[in-house]
C-alpha positions in Angstrom: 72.7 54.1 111.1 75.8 53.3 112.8 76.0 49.7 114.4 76.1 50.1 118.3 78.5 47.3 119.6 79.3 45.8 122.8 81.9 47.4 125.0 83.5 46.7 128.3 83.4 50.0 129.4 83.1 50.7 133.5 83.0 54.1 133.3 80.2 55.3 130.8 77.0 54.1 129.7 75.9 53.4 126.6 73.3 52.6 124.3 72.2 48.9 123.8 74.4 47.2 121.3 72.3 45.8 118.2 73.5 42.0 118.8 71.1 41.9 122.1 68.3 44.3 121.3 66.8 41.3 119.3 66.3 39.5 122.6 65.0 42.0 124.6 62.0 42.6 122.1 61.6 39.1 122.5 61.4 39.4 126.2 58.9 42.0 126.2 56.9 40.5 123.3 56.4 38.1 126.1 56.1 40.0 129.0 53.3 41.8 126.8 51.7 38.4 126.8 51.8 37.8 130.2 54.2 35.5 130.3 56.3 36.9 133.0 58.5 33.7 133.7 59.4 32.6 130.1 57.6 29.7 130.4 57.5 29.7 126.4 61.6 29.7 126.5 63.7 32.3 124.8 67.1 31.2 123.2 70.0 33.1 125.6 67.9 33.9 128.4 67.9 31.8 131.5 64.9 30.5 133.2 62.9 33.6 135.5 62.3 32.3 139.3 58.9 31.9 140.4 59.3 35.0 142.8 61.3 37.2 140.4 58.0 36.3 137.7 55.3 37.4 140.5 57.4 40.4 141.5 57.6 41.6 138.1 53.9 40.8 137.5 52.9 42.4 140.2 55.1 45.3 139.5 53.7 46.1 136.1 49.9 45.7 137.8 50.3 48.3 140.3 51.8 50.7 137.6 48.3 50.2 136.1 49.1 50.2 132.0 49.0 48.3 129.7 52.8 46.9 128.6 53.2 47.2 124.3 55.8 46.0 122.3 58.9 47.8 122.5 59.5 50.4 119.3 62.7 51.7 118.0 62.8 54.4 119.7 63.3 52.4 123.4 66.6 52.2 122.1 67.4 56.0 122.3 66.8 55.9 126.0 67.8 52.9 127.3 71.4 52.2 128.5 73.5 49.8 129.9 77.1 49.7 131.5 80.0 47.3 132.4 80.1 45.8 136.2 83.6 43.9 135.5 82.2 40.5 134.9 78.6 41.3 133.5 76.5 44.4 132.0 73.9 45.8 134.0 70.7 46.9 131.6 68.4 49.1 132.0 65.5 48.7 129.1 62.6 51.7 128.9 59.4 49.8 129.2 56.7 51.2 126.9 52.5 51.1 127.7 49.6 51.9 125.3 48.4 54.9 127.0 51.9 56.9 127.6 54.0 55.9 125.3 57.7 55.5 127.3 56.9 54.7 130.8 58.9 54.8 134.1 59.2 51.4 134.2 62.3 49.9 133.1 63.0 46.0 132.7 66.8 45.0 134.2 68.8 42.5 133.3 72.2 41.3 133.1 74.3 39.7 130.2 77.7 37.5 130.5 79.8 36.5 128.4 79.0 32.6 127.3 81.1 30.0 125.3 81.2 32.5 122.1 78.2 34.5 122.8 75.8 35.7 125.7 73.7 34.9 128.3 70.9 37.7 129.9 69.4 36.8 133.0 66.0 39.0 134.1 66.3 41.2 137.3 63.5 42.7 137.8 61.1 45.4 136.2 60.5 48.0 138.4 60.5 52.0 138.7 63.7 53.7 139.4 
């Protein structure tokens, strides 16, 4: 399988590069958990507000599935794109009873000291 690398491109999407999809299981594995803010701390990913933890809680309630760990194939769907100064992400959520979901989890990564940063949006339907 070809390696998917990070691009600064504004005018397509593309898949998630391999560098970050490491964190972003490690995001889930913990949204899975409950653990909506982070509280248990993930290396690269800054701290989730209070509100932004509740809103994605209660986001993921109302859907009314259970969240599972995200497979391989999440990577297939989800995407991401350039803004100038940060990618925008957009991860396909997964839940025991459908399989992919409509709920995505967004997030944006910088560009830090010699590697990079992801901040949580939100996780929400489109």
């Amino acid at each position: 399988m070809k390696e998917i690398i990070v691009e600064k491109n504004e005018e397509d999407e593309g898949l998630i590069p391999h560098v970050w999809r490491p964190i972003f299981k490690e995001i889930v594995s913990a949204f899975v958990k409950k653990d909506y803010a982070l509280r248990t701390g993930i290396d690269k990913v800054t701290s989730v507000s209070e509100n932004t933890a509740e809103q994605i809680k209660e986001y993921i309630e109302d859907y009314g599935e259970e969240l599972v760990e995200l497979p391989e194939e999440s990577w297939k769907t989800s995407v991401y794109i350039y803004y100038g100064e940060y990618w925008n992400l957009l991860i396909d959520l997964w839940t025991k009873a459908e399989g992919l979901s409509d709920l995505v989890l967004n997030a944006e990564v910088r560009e830090e000291n010699d590697g990079y940063v992801v901040k949580i949006r939100l996780v929400y339907v489109p």
